[in-house]
Residue frames as a rotation matrix with the C-alpha (Angstrom) as fourth column:
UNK 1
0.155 0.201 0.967 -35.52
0.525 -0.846 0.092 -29.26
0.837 0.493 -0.236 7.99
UNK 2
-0.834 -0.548 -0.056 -34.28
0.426 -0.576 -0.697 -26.06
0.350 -0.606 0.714 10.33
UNK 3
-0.091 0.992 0.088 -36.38
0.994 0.096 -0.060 -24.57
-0.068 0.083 -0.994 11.61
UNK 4
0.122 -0.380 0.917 -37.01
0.886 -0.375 -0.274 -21.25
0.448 0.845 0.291 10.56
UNK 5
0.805 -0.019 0.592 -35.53
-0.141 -0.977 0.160 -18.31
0.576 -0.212 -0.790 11.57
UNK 6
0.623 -0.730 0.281 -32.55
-0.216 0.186 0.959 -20.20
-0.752 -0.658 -0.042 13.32
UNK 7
0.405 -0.674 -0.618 -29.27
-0.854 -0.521 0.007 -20.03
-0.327 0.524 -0.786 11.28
UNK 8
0.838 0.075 -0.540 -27.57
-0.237 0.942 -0.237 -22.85
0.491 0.327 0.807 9.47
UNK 9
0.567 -0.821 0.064 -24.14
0.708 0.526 0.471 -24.73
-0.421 -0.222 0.880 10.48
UNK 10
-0.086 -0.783 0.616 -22.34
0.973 -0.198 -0.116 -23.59
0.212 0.590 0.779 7.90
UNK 11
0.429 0.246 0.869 -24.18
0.352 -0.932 0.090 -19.61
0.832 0.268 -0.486 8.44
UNK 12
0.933 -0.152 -0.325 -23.33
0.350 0.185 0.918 -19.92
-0.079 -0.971 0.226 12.22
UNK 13
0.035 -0.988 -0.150 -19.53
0.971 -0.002 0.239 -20.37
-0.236 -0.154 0.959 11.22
UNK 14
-0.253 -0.498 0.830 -19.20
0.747 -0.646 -0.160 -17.59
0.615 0.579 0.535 8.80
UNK 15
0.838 0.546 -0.016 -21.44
0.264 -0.379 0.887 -15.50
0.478 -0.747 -0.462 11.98
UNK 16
0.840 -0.430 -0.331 -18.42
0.413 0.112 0.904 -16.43
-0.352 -0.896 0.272 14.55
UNK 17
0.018 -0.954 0.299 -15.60
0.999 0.028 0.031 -16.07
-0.038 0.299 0.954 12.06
UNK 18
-0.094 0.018 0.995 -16.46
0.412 -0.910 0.055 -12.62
0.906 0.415 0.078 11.06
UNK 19
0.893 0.415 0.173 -17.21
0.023 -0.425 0.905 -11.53
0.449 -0.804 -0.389 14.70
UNK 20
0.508 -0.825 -0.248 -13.54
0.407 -0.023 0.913 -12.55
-0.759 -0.565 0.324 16.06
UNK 21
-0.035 -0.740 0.672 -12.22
0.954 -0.226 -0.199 -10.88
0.299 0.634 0.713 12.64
UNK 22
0.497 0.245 0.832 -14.08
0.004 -0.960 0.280 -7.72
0.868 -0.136 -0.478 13.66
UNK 23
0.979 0.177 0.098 -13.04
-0.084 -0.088 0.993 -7.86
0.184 -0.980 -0.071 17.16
UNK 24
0.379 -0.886 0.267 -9.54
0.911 0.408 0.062 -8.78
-0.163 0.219 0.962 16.13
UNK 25
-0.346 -0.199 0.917 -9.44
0.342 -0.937 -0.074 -5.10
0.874 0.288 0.392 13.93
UNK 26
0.765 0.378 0.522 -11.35
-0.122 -0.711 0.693 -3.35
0.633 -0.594 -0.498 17.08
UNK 27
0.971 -0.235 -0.051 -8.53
0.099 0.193 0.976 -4.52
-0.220 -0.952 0.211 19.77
UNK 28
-0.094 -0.886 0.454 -5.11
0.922 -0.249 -0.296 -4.13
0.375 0.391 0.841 17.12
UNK 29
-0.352 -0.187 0.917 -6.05
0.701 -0.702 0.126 -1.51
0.620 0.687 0.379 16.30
UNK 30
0.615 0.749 0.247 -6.25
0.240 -0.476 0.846 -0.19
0.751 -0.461 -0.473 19.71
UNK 31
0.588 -0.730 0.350 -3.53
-0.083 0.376 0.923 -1.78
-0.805 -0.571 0.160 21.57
UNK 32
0.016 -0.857 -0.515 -0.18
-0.968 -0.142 0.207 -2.21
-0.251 0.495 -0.832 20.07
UNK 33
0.414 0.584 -0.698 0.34
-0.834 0.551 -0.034 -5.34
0.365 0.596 0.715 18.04
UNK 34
-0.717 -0.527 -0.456 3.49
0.049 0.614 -0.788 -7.21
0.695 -0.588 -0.415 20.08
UNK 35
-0.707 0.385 0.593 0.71
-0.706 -0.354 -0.613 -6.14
-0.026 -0.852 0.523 23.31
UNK 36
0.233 0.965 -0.122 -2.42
-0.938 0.256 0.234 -8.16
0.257 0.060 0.965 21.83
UNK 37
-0.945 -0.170 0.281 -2.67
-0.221 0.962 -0.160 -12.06
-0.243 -0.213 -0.946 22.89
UNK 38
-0.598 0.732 -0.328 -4.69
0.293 0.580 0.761 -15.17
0.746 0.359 -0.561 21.20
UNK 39
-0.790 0.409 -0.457 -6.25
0.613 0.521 -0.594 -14.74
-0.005 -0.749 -0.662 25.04
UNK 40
-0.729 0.078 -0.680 -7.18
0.084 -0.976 -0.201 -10.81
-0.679 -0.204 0.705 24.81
UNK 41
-0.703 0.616 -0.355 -9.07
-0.614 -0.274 0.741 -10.93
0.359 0.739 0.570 21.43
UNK 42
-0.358 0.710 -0.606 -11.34
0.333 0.704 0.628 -14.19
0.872 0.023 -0.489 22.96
UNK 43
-0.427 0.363 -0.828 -12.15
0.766 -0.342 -0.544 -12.22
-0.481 -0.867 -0.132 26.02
UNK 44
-0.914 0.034 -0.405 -12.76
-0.242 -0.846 0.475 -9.11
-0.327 0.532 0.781 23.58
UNK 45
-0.875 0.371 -0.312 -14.86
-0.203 0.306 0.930 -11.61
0.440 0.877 -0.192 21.39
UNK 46
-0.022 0.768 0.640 -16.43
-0.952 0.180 -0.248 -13.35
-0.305 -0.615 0.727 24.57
UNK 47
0.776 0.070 -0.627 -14.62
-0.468 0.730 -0.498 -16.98
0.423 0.680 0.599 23.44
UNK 48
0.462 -0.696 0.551 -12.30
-0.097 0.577 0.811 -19.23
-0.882 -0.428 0.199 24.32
UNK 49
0.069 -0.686 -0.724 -9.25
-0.882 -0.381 0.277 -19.06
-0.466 0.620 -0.632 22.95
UNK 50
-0.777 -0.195 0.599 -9.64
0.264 0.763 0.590 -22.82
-0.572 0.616 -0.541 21.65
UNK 51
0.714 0.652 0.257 -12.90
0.414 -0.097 -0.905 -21.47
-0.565 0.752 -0.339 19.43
UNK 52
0.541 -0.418 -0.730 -10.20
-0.835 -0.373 -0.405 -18.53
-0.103 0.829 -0.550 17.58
UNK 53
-0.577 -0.702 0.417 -7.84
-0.435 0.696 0.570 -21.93
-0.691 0.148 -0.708 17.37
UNK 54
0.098 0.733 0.673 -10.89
0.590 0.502 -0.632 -23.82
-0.802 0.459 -0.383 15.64
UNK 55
0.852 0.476 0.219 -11.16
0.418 -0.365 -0.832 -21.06
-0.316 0.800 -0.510 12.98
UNK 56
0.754 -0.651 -0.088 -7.53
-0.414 -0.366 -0.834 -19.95
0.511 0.665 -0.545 12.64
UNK 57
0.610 -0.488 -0.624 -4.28
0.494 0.850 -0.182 -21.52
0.619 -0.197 0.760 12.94
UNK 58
-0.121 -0.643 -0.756 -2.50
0.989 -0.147 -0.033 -18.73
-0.090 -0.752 0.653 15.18
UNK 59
0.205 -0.124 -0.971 -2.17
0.373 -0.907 0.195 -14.56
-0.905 -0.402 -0.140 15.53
UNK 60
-0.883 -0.406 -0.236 -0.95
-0.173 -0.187 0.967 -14.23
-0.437 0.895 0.094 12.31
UNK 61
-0.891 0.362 0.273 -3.31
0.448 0.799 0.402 -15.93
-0.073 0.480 -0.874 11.14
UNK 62
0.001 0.850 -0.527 -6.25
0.920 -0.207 -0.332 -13.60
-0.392 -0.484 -0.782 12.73
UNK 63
-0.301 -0.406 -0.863 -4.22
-0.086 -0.890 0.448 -10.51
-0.950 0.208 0.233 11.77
UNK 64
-0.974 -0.174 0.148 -4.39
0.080 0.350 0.933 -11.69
-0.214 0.920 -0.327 8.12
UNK 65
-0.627 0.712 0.316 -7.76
0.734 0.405 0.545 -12.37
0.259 0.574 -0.777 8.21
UNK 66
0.285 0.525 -0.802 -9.09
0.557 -0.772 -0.307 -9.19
-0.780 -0.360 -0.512 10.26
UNK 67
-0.569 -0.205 -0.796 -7.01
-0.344 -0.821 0.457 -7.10
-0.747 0.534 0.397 7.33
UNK 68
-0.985 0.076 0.153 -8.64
0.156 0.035 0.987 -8.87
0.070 0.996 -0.046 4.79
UNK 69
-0.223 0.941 -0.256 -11.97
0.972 0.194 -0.133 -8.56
-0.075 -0.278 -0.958 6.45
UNK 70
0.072 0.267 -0.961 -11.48
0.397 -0.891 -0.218 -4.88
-0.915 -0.366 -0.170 6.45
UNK 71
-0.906 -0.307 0.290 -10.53
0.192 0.314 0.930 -5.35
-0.376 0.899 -0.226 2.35
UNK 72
-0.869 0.424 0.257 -12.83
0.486 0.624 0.612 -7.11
0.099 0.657 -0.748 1.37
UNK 73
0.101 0.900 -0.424 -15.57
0.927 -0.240 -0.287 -4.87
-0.360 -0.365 -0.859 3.00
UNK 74
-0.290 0.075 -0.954 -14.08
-0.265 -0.964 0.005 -1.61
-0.920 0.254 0.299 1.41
UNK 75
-0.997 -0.028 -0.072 -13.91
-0.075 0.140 0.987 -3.29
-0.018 0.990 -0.141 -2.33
UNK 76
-0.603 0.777 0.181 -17.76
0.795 0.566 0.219 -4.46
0.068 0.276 -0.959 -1.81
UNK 77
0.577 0.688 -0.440 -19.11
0.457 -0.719 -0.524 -1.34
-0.677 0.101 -0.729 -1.00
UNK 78
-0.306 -0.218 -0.927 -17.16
-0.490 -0.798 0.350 0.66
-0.816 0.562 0.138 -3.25
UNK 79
-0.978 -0.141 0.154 -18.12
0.125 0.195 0.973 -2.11
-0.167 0.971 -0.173 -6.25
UNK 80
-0.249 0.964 -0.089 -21.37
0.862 0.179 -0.474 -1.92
-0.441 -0.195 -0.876 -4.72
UNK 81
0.292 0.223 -0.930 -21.41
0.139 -0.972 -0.190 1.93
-0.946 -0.074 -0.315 -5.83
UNK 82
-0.275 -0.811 -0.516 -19.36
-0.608 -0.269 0.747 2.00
-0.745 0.519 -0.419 -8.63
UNK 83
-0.307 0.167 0.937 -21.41
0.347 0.936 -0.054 -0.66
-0.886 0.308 -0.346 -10.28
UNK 84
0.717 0.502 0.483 -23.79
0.689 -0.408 -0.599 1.49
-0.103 0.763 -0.639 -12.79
UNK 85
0.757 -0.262 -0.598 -20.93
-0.257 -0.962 0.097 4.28
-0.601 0.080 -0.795 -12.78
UNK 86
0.743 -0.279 0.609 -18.62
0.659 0.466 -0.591 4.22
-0.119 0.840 0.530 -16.24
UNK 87
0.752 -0.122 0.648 -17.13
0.039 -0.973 -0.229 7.63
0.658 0.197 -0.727 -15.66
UNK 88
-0.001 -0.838 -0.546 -13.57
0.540 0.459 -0.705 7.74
0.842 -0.296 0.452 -14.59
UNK 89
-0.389 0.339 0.857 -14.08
-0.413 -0.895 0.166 10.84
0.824 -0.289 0.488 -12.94
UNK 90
0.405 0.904 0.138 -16.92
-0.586 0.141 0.798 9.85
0.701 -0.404 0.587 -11.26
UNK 91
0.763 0.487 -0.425 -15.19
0.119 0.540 0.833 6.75
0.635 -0.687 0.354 -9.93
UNK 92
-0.581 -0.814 0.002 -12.26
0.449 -0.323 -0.833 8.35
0.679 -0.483 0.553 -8.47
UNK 93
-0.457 0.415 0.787 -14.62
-0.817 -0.546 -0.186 10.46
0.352 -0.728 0.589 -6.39
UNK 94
0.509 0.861 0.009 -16.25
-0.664 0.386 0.641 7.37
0.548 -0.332 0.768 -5.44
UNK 95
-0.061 -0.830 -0.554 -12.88
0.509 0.452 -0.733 5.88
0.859 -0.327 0.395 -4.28
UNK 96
-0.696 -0.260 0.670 -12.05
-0.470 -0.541 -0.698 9.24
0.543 -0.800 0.254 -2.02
UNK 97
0.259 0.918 0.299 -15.81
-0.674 -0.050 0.737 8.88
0.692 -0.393 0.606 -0.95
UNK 98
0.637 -0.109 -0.763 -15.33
0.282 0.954 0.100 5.25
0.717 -0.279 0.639 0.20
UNK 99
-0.377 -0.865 -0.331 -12.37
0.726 -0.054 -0.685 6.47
0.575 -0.499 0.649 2.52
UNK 100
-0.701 0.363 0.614 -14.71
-0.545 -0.828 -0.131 9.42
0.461 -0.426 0.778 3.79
UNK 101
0.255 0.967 0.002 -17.62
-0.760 0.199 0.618 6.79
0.597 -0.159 0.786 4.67
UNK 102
0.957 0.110 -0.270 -15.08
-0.008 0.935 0.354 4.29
0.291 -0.336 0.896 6.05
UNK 103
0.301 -0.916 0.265 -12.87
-0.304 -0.356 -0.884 5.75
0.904 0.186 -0.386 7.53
UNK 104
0.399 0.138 0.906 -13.23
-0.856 0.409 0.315 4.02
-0.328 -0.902 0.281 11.12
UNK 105
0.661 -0.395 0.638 -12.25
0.456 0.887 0.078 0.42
-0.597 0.239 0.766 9.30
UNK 106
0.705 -0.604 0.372 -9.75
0.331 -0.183 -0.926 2.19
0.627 0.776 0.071 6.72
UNK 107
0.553 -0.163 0.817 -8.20
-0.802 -0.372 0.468 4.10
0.227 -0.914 -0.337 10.00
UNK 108
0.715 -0.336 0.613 -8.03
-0.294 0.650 0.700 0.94
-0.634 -0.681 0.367 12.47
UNK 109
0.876 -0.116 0.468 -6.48
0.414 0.678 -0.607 -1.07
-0.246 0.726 0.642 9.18
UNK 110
0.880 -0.365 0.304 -3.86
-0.063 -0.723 -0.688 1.90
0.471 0.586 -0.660 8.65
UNK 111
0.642 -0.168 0.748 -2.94
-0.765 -0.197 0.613 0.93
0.044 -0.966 -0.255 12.56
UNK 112
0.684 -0.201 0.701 -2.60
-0.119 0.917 0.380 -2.60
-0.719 -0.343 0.604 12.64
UNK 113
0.705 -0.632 0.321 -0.35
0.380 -0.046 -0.924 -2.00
0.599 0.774 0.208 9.41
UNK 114
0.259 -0.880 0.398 2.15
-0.477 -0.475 -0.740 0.30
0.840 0.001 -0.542 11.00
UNK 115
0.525 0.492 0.694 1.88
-0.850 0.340 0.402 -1.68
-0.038 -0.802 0.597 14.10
UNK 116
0.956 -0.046 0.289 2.72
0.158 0.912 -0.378 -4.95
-0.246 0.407 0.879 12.34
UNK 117
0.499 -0.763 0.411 5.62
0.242 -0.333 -0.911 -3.21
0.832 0.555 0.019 10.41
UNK 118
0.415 -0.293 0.861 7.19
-0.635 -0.771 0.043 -1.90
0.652 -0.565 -0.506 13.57
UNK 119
0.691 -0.095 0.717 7.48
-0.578 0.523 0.626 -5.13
-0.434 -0.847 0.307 15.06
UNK 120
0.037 -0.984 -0.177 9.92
-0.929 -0.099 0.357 -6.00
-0.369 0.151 -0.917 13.06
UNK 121
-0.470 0.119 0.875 8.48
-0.046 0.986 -0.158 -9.99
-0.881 -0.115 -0.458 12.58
UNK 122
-0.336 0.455 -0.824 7.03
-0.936 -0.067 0.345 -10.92
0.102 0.888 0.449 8.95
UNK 123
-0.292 0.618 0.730 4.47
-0.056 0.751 -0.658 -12.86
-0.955 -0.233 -0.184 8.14
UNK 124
-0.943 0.212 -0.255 3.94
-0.237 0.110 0.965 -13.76
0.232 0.971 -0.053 4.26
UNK 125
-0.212 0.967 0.139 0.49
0.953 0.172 0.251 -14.75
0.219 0.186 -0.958 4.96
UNK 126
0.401 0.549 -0.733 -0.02
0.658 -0.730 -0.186 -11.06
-0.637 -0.408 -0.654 6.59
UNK 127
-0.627 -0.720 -0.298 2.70
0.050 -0.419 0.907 -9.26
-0.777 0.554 0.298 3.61
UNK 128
-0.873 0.302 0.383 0.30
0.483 0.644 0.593 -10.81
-0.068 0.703 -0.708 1.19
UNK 129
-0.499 0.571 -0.652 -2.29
0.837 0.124 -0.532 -9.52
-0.223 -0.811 -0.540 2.59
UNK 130
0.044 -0.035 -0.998 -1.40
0.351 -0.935 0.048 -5.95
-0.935 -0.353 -0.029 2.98
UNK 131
-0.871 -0.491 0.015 0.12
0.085 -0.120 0.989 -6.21
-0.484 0.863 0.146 -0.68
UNK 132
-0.426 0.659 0.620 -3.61
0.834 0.019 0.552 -7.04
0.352 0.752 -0.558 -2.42
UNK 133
0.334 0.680 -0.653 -5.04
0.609 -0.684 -0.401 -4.08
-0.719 -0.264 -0.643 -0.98
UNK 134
-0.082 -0.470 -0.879 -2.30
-0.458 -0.765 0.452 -1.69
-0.885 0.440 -0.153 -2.87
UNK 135
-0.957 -0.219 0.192 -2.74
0.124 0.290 0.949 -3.85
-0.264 0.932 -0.250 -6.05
UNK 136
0.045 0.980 0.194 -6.37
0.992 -0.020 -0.126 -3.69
-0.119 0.198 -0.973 -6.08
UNK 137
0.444 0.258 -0.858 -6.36
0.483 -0.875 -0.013 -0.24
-0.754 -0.409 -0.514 -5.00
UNK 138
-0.429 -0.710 -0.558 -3.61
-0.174 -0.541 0.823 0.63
-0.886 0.450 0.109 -8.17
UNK 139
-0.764 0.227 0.604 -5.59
0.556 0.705 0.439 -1.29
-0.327 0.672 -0.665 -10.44
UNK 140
0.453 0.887 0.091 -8.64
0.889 -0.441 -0.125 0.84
-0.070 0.138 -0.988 -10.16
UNK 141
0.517 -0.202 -0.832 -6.89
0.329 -0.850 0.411 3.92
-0.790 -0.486 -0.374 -9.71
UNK 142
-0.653 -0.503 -0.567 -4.24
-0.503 -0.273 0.820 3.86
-0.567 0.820 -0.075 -12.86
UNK 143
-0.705 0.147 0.694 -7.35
0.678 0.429 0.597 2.62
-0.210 0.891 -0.402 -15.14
UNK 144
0.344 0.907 -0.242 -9.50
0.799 -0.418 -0.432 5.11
-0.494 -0.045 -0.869 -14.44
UNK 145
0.074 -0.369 -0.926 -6.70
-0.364 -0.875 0.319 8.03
-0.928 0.314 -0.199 -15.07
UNK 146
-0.832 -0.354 0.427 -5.77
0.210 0.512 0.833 5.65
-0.513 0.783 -0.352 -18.08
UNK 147
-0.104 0.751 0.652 -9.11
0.978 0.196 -0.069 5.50
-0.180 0.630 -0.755 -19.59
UNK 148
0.596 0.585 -0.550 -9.81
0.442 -0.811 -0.384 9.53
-0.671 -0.014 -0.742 -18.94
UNK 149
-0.277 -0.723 -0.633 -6.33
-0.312 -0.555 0.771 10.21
-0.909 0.411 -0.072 -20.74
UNK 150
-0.983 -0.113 0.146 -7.61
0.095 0.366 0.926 8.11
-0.158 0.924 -0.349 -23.69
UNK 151
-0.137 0.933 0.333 -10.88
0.988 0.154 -0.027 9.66
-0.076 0.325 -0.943 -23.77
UNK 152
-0.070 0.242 0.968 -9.72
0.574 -0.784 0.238 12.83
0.816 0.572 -0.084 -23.86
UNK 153
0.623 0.750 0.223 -11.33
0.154 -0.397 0.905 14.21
0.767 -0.530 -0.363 -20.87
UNK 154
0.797 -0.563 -0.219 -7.99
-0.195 -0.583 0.789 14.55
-0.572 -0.586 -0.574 -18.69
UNK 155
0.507 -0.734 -0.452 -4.50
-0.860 -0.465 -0.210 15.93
-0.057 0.495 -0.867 -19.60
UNK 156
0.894 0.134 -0.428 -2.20
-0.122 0.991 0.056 13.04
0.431 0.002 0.902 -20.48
UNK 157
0.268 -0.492 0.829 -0.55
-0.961 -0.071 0.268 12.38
-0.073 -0.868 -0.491 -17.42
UNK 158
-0.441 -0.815 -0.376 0.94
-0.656 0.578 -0.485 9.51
0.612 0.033 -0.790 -16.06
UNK 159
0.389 0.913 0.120 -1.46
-0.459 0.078 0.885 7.32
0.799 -0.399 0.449 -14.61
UNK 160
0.500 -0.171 -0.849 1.40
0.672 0.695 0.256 5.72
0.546 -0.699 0.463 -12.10
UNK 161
-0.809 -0.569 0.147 2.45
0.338 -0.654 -0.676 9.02
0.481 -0.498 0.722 -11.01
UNK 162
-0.496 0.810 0.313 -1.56
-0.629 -0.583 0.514 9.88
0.598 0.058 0.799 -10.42
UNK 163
0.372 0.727 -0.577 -2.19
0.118 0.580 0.806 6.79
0.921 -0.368 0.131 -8.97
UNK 164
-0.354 -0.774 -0.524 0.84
0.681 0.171 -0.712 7.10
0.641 -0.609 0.467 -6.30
UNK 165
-0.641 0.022 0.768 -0.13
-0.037 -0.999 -0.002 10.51
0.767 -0.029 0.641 -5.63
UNK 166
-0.109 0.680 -0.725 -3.49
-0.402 0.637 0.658 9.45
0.909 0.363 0.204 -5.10
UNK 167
0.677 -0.038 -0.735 -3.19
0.259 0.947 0.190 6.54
0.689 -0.319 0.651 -3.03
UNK 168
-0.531 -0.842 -0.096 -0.52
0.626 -0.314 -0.713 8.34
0.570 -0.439 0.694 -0.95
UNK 169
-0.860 0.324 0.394 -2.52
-0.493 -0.726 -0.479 11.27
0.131 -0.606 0.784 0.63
UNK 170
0.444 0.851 0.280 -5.39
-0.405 -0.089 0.910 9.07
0.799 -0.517 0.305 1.49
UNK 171
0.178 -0.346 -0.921 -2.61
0.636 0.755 -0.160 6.93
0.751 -0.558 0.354 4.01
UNK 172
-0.680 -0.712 0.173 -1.71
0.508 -0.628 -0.589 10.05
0.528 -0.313 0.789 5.06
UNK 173
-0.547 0.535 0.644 -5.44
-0.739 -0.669 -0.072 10.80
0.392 -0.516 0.761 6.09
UNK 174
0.346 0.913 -0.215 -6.24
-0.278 0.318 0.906 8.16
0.896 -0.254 0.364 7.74
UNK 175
0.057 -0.762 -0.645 -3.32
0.779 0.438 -0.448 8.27
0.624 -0.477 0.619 9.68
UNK 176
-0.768 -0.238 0.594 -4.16
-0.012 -0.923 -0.385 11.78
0.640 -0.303 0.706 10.35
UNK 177
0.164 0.933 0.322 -7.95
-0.311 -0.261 0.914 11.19
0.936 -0.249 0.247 11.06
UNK 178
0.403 -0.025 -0.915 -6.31
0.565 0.793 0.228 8.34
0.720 -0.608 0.334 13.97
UNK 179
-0.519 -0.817 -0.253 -3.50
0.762 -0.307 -0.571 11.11
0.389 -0.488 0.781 15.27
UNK 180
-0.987 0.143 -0.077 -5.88
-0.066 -0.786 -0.615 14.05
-0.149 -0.602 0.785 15.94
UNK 181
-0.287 0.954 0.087 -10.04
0.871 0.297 -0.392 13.78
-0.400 -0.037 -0.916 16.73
UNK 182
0.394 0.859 -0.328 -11.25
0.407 -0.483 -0.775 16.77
-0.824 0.172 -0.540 14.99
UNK 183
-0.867 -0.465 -0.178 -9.00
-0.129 -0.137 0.982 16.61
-0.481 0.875 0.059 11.64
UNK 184
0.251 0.862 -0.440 -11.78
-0.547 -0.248 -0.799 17.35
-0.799 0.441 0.410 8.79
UNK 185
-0.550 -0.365 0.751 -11.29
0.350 0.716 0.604 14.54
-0.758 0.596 -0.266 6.69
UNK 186
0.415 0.852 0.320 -14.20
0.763 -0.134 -0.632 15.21
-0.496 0.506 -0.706 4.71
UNK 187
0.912 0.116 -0.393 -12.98
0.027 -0.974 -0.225 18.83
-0.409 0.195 -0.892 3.95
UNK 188
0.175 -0.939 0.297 -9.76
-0.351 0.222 0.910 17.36
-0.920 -0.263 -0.291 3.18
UNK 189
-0.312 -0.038 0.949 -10.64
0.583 0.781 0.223 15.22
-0.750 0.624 -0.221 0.86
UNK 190
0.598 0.802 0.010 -12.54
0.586 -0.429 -0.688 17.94
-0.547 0.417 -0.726 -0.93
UNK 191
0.746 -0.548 -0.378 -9.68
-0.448 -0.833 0.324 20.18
-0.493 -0.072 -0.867 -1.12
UNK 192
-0.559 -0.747 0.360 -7.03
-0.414 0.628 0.659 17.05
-0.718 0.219 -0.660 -2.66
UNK 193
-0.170 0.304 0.937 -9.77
0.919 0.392 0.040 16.68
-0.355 0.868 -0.346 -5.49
UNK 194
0.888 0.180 -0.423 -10.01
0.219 -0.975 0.046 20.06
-0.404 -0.134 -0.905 -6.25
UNK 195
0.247 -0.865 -0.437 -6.42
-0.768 -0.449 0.457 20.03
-0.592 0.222 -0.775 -6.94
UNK 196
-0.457 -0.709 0.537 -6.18
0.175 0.520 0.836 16.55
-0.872 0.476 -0.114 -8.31
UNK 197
0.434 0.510 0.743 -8.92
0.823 0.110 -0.557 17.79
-0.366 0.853 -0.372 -11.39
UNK 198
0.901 -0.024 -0.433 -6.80
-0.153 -0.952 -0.266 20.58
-0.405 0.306 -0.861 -11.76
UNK 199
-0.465 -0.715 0.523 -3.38
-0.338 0.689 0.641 18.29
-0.819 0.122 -0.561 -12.13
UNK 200
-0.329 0.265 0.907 -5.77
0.608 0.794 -0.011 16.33
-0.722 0.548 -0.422 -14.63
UNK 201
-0.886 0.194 -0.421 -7.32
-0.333 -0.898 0.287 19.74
-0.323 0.395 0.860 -16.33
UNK 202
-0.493 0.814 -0.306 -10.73
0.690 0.581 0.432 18.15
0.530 0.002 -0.848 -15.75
UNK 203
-0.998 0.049 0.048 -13.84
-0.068 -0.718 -0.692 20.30
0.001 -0.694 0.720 -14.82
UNK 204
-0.266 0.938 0.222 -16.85
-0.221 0.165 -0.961 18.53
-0.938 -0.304 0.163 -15.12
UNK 205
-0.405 0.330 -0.853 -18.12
-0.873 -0.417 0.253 19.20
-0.272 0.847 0.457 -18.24
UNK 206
-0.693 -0.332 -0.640 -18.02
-0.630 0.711 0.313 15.73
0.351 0.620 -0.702 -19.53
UNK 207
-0.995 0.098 0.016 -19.44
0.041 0.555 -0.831 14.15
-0.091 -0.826 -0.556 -16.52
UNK 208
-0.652 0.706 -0.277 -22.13
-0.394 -0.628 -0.671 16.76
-0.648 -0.328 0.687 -16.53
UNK 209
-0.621 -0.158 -0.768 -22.49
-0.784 0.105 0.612 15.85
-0.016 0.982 -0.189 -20.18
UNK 210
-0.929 -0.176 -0.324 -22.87
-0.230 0.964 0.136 12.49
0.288 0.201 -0.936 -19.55
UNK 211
-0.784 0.614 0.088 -25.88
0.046 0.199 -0.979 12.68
-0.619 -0.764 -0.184 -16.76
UNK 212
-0.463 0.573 -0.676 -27.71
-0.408 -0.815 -0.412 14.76
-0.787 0.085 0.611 -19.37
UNK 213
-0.597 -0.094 -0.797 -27.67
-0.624 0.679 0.387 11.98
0.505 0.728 -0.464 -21.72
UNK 214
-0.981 0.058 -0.187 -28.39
0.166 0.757 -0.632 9.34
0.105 -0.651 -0.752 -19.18
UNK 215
-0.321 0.909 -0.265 -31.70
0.108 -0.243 -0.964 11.50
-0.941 -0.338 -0.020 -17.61
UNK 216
-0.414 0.765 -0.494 -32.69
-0.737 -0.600 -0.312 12.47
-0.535 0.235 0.812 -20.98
UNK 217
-0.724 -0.046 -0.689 -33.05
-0.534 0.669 0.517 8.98
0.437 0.742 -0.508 -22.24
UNK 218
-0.886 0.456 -0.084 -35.01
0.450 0.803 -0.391 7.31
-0.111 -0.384 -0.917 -19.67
C-alpha cells in the first residue's frame, strides 16, 4: 500500500507527460517552430532530454501531443458546460464563450499551427492532429445550426456556410488577440453574435422560453 497522499506510478507519468506537453505549447508558441529543440523544451520543463525521449518518440511527436493537449482541454470544458444545455443557441454562445475563457491555450495553439505550416515539413501524426480539432469543432457547430433550422427557431440557412463562417472569425481572433495586446476579444465576440443571430433571424425568444419552463418546473 502507498502511502497516502504520495501519487501513484502510473499518476506520476500522466503528472510529467502533461507538464512537458504544457511546456511544449508555452515555448512553440513563443519561439518559432524550426527555432525550438528536443534540448530547449527539457530545460523549459526542467528535464533531460532523455525523460521527453521516454514519453515521446521525437519533436513531432511533442508537437502532436502539446496540440492535442490544448484539444482535448478546450472539448472538456466546453462539454463540461454544455452538458445540461439542449439549446442550440445557447450552445453556440457557449462555443464563442469557450474561446473568450481560453483564449491564452486557443491563441498559443493558433501559433504553433501557423508556425508548423510555414515550415514547410509535414508530419501526419501532427496533420491529424490539427485536422480533429476542425472536425470536432464542425461537428458541433453545423448540428447545432442544423437542429435550430429544424426546430424552427433560426432561418433555414446552410449550416456549412454558418459553420465556416463561424469557425473562421474565431481563427481570425485569436490570431488577432496574439498580434496586438489590447484587441477586445470579448467585445468582439459580442459584436460577431449579434450579427450571427441576425444572419440566423434568432432573438431570444425561444431560449428565454425555454428557461421559463425549466425554472418553473423545479
Amino acid at each position: 500500500m502507498r502511502k497516502a497522499g504520495r501519487p501513484s506510478a502510473e499518476e506520476a507519468t500522466v503528472d510529467r507527460s502533461e507538464m512537458l506537453k504544457k511546456s511544449a505549447l508555452d515555448l512553440l508558441s513563443s519561439r518559432s517552430f524550426g527555432a525550438v529543440t528536443i534540448k530547449d523544451i527539457g530545460r523549459e520543463a526542467g528535464v533531460t532530454t532523455a525523460m521527453i525521449y521516454y514519453y515521446f518518440e521525437d519533436k513531432d511527436d511533442l508537437l502532436r501531443a502539446a496540440i492535442e493537449y490544448a484539444i482535448d482541454t478546450a472539448f472538456e470544458r466546453f462539454a463540461s458546460l454544455s452538458e445540461n444545455i439542449e439549446h442550440p443557441a445557447a450552445l453556440i454562445r457557449e462555443w464563442l464563450r469557450t474561446h473568450v475563457d481560453m483564449v491564452d491555450s486557443f491563441s498559443k495553439m493558433m501559433k504553433i499551427n501557423l508556425d508548423y505550416n510555414a515550415e514547410g515539413k509535414r508530419s501526419q501524426r501532427v496533420d491529424d492532429a490539427i485536422r480533429r480539432f476542425y472536425d470536432t469543432e464542425a461537428k458541433v457547430l453545423t448540428n447545432c445550426v442544423k437542429r435550430g433550422v429544424d426546430l424552427g427557431i433560426f432561418n433555414p440557412v446552410d449550416p456549412e456556410q454558418i459553420r465556416v463562417v463561424v469557425s473562421t472569425f474565431l481563427d481570425g481572433a485569436m490570431v488577432r488577440s496574439r498580434i496586438l495586446s489590447d484587441y477586445d476579444l470579448e467585445g468582439s465576440v459580442r459584436i460577431f453574435e449579434t450579427l450571427l443571430w441576425e444572419k440566423l433571424g434568432y432573438d431570444g425568444s425561444a431560449e428565454r422560453r425555454a428557461d421559463t419552463e425549466k425554472s418553473s418546473q423545479r
